[in-house]
N, C-alpha and C positions, 0 to 999 in steps of 0.2 A: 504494500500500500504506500500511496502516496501523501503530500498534503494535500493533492486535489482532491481526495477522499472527503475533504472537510469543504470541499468550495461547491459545495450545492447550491441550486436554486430552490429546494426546500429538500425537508427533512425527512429521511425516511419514516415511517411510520414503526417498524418493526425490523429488526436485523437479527439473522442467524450469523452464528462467529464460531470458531471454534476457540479453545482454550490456551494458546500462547501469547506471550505476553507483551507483542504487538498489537495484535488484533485485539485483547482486550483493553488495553488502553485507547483504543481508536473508539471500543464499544463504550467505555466508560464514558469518556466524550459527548456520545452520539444520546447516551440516557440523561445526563446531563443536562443535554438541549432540546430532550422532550420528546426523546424516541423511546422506545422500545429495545431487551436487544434480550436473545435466547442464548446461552451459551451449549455448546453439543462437543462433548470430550470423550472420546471414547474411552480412553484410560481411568483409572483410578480416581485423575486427581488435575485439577487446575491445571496450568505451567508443567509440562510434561517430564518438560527437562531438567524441573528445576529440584534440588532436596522436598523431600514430606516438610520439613521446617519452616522453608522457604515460601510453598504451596498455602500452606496450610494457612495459615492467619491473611492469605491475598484473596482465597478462596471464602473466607467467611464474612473479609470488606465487600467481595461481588455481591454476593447473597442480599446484604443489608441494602444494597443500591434497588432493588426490585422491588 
């Protein structure tokens, strides 16, 4: 993704994202300004990549965002 990602002419209503932690900060953004956004992670846990330590308390800030 880009910053053109953020240069709409309006806002989506609703985004599917998955769970790295690019695209959720684009998504964090996007609910922010009054969208919607579903996150779909087929693994375990938030940040895929990231330690369970690391995952885990970013994972329960998303949760409170919805």
């Amino acid at each position: 993704m880009h910053i053109e990602a953020l240069d709409l002419d309006r806002l989506p209503s609703h985004l599917l994202v998955g769970g790295g932690y690019v695209v959720l900060e684009f998504a964090q953004a996007f609910v922010r300004f009054g969208s919607r956004a579903t996150v779909l992670e087929r693994g375990p846990q938030l940040l895929p990549r990231e330690d369970r330590d690391v995952a885990r308390p970013f994972s329960s800030f998303s949760a409170s965002m919805a």
